[in-house]
TIDOLO-135553 format. One record per atom (N, C-alpha, C, O): residue number from 0; residue in three letters; atom name; x, z, y. Coordinates in Angstrom, 2 decimals, always signed. Layout:
# residues N
@n=NUM res=ala atom=CA u=X w=Z v=Y
...
***
This chain:
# residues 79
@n=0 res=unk atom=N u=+7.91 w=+19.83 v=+2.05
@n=0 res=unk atom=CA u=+6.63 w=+19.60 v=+2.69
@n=0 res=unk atom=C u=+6.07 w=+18.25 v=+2.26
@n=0 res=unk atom=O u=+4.92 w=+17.95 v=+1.93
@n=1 res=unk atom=N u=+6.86 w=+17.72 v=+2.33
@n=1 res=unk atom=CA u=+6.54 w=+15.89 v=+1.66
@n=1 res=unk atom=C u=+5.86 w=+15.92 v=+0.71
@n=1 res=unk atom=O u=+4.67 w=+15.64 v=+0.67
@n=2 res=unk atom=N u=+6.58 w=+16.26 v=-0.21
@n=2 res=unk atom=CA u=+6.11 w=+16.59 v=-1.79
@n=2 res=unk atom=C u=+4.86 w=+17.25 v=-2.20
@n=2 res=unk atom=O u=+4.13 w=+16.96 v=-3.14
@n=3 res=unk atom=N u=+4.73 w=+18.36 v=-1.15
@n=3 res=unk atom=CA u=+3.19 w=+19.35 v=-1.17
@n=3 res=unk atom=C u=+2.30 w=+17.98 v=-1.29
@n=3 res=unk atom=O u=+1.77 w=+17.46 v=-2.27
@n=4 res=unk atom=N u=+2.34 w=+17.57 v=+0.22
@n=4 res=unk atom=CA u=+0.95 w=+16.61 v=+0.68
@n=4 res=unk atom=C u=+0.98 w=+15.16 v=-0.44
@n=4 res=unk atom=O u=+0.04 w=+14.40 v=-0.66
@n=5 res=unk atom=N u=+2.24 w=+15.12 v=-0.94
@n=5 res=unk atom=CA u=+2.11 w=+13.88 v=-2.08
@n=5 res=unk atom=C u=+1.20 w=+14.69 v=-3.29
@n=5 res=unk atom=O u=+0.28 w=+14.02 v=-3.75
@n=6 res=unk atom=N u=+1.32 w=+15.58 v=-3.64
@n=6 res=unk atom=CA u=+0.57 w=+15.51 v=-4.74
@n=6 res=unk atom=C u=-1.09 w=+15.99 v=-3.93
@n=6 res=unk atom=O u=-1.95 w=+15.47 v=-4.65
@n=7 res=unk atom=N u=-1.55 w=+16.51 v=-3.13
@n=7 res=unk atom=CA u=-2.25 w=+16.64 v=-2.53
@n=7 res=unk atom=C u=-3.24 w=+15.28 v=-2.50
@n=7 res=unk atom=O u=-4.30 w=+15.17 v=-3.11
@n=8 res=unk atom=N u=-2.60 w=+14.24 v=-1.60
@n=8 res=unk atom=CA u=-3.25 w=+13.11 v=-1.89
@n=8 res=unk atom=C u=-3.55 w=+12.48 v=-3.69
@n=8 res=unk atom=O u=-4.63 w=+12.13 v=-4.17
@n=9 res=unk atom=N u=-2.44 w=+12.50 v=-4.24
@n=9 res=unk atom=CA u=-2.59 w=+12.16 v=-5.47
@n=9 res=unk atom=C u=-3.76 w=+12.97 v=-6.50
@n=9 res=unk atom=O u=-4.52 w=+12.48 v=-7.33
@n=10 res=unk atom=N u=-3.58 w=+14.22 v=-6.14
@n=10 res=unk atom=CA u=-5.20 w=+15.15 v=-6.40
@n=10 res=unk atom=C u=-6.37 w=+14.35 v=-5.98
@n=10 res=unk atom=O u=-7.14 w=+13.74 v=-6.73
@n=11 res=unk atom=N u=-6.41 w=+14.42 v=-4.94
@n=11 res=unk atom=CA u=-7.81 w=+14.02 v=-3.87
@n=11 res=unk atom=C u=-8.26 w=+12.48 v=-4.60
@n=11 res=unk atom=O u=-9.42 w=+12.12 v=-4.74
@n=12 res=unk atom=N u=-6.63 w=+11.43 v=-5.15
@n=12 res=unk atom=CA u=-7.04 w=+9.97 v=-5.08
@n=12 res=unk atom=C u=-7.48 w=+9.86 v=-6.92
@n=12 res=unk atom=O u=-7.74 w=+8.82 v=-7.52
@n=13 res=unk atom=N u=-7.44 w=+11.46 v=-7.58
@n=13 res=unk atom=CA u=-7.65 w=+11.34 v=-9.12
@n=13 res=unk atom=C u=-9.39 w=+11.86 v=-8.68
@n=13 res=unk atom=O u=-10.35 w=+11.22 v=-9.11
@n=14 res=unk atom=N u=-9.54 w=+12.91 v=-7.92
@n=14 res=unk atom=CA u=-10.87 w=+13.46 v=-8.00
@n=14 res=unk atom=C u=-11.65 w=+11.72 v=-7.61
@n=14 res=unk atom=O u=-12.39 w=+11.34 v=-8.51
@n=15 res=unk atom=N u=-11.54 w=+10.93 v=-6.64
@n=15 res=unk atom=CA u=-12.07 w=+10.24 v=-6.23
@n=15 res=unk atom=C u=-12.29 w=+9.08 v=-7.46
@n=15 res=unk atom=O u=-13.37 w=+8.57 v=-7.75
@n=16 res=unk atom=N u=-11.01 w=+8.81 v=-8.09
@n=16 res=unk atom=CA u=-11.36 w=+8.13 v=-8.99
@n=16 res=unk atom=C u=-12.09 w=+8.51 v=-10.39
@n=16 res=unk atom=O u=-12.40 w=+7.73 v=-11.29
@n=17 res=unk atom=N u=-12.30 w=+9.94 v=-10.33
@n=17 res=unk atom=CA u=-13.19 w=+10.44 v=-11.72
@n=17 res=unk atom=C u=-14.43 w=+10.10 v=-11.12
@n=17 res=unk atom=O u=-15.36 w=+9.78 v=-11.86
@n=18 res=unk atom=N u=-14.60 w=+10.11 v=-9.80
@n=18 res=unk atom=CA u=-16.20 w=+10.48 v=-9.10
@n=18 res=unk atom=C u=-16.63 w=+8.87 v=-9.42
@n=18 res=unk atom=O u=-17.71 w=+8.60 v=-9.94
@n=19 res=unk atom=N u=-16.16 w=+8.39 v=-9.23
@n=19 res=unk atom=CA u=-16.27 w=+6.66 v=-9.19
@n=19 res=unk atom=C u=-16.69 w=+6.52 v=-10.81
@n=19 res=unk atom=O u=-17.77 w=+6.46 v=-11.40
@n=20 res=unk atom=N u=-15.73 w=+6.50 v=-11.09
@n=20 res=unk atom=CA u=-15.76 w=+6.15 v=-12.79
@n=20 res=unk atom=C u=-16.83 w=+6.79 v=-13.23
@n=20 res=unk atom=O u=-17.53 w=+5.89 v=-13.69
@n=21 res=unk atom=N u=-17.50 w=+7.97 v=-13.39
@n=21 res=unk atom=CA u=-18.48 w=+8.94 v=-13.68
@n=21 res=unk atom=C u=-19.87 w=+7.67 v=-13.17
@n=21 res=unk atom=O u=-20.74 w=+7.04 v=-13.77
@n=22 res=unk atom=N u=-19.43 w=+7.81 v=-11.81
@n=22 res=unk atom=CA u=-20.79 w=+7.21 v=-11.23
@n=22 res=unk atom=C u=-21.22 w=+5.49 v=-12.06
@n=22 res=unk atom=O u=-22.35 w=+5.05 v=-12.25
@n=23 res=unk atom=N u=-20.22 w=+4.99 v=-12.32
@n=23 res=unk atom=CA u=-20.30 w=+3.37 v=-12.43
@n=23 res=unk atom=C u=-20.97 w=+3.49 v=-13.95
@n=23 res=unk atom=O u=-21.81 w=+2.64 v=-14.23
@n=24 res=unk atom=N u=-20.67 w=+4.45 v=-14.89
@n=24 res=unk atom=CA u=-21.12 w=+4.49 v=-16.13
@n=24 res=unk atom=C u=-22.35 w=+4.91 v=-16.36
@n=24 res=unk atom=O u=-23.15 w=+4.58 v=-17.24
@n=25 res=unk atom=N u=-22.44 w=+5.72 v=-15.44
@n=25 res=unk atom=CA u=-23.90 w=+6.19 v=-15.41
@n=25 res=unk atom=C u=-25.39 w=+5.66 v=-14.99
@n=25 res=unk atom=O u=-26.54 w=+5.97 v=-15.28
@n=26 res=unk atom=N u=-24.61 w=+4.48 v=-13.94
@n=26 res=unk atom=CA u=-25.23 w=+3.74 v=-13.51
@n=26 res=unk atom=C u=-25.37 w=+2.11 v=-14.49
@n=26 res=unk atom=O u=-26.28 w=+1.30 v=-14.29
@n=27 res=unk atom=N u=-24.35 w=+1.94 v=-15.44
@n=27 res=unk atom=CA u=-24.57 w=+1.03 v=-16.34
@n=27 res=unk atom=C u=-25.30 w=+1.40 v=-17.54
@n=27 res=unk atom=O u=-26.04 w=+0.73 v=-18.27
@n=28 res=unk atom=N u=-24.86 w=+2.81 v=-17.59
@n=28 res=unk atom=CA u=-26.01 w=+3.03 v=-18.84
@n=28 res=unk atom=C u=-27.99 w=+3.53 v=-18.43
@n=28 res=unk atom=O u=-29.07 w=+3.79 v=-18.97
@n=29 res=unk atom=N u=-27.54 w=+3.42 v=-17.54
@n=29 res=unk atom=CA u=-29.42 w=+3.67 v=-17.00
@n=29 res=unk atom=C u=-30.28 w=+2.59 v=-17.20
@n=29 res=unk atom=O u=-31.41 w=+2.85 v=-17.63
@n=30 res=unk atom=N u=-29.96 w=+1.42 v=-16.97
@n=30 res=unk atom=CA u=-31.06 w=+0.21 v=-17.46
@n=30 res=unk atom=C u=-30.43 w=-0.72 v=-17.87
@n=30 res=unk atom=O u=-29.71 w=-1.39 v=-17.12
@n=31 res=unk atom=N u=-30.62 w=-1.03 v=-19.52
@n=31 res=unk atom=CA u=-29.76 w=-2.22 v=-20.05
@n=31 res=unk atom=C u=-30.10 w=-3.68 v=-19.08
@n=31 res=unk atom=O u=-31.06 w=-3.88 v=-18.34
@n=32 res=unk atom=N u=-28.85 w=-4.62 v=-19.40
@n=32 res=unk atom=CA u=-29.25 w=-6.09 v=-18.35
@n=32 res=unk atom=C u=-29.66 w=-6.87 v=-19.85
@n=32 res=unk atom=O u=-29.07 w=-6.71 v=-20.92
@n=33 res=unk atom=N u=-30.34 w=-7.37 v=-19.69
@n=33 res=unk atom=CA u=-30.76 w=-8.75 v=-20.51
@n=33 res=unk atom=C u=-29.42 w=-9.41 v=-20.22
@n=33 res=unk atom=O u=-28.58 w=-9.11 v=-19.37
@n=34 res=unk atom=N u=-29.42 w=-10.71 v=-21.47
@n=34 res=unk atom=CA u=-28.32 w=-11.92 v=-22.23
@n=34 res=unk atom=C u=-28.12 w=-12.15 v=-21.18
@n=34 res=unk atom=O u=-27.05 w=-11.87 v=-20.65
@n=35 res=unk atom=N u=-29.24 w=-12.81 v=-20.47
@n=35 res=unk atom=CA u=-28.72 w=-14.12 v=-19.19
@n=35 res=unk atom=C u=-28.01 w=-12.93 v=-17.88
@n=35 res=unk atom=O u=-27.40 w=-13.53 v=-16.99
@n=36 res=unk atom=N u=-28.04 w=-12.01 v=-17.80
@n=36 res=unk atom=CA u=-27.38 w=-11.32 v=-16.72
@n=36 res=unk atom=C u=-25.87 w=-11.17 v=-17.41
@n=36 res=unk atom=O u=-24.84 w=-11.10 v=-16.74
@n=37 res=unk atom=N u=-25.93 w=-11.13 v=-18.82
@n=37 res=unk atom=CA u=-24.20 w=-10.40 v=-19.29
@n=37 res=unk atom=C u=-23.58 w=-11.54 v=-19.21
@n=37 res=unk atom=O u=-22.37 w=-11.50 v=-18.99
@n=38 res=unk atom=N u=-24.54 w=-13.45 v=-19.44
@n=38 res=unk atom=CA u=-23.18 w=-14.13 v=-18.83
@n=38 res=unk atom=C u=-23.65 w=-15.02 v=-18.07
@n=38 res=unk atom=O u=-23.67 w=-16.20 v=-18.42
@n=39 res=unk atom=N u=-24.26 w=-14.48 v=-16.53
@n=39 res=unk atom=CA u=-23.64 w=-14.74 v=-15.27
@n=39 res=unk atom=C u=-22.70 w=-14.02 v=-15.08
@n=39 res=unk atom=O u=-21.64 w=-14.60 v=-14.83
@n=40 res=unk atom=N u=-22.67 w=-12.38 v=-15.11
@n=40 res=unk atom=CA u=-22.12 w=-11.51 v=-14.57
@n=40 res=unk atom=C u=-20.17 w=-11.91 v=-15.50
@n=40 res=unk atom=O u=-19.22 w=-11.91 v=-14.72
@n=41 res=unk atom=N u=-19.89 w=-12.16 v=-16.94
@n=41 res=unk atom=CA u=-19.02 w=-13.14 v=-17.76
@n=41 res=unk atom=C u=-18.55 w=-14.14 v=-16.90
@n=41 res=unk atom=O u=-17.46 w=-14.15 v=-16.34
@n=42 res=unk atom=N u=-19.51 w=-15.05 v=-16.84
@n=42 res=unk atom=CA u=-18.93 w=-16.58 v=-15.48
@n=42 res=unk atom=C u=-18.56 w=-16.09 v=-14.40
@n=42 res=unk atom=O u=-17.56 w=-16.68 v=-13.99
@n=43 res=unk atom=N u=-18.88 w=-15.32 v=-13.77
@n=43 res=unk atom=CA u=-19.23 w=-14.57 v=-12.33
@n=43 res=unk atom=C u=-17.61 w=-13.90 v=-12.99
@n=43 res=unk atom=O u=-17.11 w=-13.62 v=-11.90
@n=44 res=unk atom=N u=-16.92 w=-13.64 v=-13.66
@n=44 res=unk atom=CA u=-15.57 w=-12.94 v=-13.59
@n=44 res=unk atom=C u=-15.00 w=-13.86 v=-13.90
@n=44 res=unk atom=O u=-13.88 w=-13.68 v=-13.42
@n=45 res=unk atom=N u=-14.99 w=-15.28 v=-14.67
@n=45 res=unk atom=CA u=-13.99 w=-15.84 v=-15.33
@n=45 res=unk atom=C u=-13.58 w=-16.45 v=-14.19
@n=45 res=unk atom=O u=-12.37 w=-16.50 v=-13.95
@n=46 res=unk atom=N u=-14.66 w=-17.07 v=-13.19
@n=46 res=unk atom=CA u=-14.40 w=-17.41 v=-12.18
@n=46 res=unk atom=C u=-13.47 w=-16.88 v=-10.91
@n=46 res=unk atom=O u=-12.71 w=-17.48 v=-10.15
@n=47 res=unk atom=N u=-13.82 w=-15.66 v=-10.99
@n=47 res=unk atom=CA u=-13.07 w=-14.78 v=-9.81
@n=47 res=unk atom=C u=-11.48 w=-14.56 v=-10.31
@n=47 res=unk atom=O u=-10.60 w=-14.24 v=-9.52
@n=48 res=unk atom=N u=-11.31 w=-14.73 v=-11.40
@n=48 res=unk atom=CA u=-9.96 w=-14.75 v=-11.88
@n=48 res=unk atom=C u=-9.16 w=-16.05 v=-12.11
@n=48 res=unk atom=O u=-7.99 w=-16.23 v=-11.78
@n=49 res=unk atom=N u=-10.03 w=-17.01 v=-12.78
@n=49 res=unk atom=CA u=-9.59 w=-18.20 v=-12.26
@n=49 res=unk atom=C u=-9.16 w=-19.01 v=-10.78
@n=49 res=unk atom=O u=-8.16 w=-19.68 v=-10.54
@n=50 res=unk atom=N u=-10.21 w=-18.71 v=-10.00
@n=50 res=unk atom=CA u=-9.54 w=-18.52 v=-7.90
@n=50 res=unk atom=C u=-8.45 w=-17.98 v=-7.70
@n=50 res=unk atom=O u=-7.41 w=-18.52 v=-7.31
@n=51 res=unk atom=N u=-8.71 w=-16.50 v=-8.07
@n=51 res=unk atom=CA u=-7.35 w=-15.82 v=-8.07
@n=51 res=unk atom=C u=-5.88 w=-16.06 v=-8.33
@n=51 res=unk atom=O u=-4.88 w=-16.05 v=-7.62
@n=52 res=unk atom=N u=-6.19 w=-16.34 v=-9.81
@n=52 res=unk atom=CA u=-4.53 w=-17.20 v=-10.23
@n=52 res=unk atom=C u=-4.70 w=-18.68 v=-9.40
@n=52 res=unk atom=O u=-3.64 w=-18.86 v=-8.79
@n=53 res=unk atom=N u=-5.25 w=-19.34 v=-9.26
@n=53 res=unk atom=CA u=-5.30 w=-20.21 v=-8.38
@n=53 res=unk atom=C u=-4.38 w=-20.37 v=-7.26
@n=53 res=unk atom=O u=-3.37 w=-21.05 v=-7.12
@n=54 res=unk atom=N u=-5.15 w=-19.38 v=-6.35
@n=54 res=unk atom=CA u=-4.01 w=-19.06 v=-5.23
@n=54 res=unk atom=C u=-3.19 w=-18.65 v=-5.81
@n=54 res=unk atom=O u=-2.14 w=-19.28 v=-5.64
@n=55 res=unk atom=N u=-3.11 w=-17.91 v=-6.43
@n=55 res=unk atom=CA u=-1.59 w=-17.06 v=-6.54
@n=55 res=unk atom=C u=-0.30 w=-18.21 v=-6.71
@n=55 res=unk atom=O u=+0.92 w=-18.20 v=-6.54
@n=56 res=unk atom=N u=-1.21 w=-19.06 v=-7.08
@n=56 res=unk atom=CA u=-0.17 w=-20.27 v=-7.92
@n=56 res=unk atom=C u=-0.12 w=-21.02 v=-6.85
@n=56 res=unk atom=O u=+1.03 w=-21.41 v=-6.66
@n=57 res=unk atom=N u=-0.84 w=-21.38 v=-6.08
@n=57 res=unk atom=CA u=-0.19 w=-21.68 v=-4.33
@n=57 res=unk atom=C u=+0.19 w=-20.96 v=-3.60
@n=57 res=unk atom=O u=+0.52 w=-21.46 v=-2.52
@n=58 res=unk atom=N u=+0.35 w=-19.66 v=-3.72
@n=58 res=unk atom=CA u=+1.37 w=-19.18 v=-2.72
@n=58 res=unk atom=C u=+2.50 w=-19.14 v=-3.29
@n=58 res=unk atom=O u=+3.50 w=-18.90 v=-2.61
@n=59 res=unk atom=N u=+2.59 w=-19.36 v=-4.61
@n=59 res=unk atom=CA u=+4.51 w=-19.95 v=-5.02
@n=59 res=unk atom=C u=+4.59 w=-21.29 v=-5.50
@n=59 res=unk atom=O u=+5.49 w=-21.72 v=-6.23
@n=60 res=unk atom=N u=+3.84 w=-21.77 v=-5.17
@n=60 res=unk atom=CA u=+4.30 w=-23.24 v=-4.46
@n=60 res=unk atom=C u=+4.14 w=-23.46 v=-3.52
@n=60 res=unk atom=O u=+4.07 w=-24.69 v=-3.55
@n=61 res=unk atom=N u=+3.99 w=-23.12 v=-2.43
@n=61 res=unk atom=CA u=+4.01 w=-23.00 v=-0.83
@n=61 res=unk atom=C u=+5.14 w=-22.67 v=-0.78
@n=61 res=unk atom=O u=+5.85 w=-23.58 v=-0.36
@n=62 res=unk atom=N u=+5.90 w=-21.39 v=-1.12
@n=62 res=unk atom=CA u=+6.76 w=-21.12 v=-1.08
@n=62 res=unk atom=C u=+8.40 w=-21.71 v=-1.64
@n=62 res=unk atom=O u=+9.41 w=-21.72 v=-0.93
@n=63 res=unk atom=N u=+8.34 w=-22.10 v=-2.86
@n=63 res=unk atom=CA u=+9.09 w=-23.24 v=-3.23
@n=63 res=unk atom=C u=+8.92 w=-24.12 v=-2.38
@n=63 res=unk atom=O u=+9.83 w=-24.09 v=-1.55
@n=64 res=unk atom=N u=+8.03 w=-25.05 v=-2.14
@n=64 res=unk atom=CA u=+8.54 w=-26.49 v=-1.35
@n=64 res=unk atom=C u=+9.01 w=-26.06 v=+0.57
@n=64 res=unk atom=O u=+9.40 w=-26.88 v=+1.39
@n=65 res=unk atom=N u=+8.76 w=-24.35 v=+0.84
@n=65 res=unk atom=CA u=+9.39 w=-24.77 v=+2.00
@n=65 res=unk atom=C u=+8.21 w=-24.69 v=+3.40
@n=65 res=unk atom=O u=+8.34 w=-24.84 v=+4.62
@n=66 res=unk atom=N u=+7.20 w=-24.42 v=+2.62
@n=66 res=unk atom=CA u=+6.03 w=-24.51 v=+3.62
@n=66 res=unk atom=C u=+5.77 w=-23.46 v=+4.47
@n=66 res=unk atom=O u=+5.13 w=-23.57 v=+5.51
@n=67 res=unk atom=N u=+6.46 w=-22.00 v=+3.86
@n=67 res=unk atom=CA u=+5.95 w=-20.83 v=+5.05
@n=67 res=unk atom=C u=+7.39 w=-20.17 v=+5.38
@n=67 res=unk atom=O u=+7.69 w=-18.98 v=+5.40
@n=68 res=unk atom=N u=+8.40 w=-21.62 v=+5.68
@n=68 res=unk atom=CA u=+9.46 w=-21.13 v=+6.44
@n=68 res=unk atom=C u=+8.77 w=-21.67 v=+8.61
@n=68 res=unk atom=O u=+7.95 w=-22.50 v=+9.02
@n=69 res=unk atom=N u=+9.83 w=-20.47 v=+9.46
@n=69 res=unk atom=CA u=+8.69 w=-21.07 v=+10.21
@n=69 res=unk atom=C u=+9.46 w=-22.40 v=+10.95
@n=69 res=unk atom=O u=+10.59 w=-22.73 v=+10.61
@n=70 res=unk atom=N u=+8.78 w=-23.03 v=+11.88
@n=70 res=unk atom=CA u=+8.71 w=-24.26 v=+12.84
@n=70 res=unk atom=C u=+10.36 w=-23.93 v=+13.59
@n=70 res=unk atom=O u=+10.81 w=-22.95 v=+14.20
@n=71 res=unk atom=N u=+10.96 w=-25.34 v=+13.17
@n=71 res=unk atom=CA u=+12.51 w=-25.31 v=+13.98
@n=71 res=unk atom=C u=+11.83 w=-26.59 v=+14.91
@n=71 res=unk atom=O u=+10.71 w=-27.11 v=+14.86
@n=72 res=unk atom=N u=+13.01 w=-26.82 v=+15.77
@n=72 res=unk atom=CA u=+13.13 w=-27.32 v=+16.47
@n=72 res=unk atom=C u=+14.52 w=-27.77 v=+17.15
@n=72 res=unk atom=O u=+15.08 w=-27.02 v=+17.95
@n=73 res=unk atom=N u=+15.14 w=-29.25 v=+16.74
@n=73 res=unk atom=CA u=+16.49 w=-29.28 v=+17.17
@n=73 res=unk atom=C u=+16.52 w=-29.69 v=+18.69
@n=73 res=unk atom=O u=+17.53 w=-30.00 v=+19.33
@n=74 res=unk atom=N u=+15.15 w=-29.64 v=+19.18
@n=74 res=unk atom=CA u=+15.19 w=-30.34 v=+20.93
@n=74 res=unk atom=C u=+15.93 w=-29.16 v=+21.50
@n=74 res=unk atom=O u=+16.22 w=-28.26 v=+20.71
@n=75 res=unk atom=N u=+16.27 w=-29.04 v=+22.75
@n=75 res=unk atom=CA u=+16.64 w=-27.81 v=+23.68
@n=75 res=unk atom=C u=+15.70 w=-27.95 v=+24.92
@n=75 res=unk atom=O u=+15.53 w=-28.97 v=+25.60
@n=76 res=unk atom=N u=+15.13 w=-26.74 v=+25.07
@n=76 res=unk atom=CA u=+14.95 w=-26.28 v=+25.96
@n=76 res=unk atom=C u=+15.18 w=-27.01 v=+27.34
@n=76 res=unk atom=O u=+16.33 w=-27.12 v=+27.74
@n=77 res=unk atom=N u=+13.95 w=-27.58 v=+28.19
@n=77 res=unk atom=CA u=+14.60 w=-27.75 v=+29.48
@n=77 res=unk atom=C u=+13.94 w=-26.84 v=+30.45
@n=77 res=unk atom=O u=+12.74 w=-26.65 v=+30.23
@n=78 res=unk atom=N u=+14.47 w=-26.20 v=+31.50
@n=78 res=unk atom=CA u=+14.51 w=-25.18 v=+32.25
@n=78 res=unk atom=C u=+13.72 w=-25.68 v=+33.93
@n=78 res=unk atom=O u=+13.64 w=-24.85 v=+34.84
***
């Protein structure tokens, strides 16, 4: 039964991604962008990938130095 509904979804998540893909091309080839749109839209990615590795590169150094272990405390408890 598992197996049915796995490929089931995996059907449904290929139709969805042809429908997408179909649509995005169709919609890029309908009205060319002028120079100055191909590099904002160029900056506009180098950027979003540059942030990206960014963080990525602080969350393993966060992690190396120790920063998202959580809060100790050697006091005890008074009651």
């Amino acid at each position: 039964m598992r197996t049915n509904n796995q490929w089931l979804l995996a059907a449904v998540l290929a139709v969805l991604l042809i429908a997408a893909t179909w649509y995005c091309v169709s919609v890029w080839q309908a009205t060319p962008m002028p120079l100055y749109g191909n590099i904002i839209l160029a900056g506009a990615a180098i950027m979003i990938l540059v942030s990206g590795c960014g963080l990525i590169a602080l969350m393993f150094y966060s992690r190396r130095k120790g920063y998202d272990e959580p809060a100790r405390s050697n006091r005890t408890t008074h009651e």
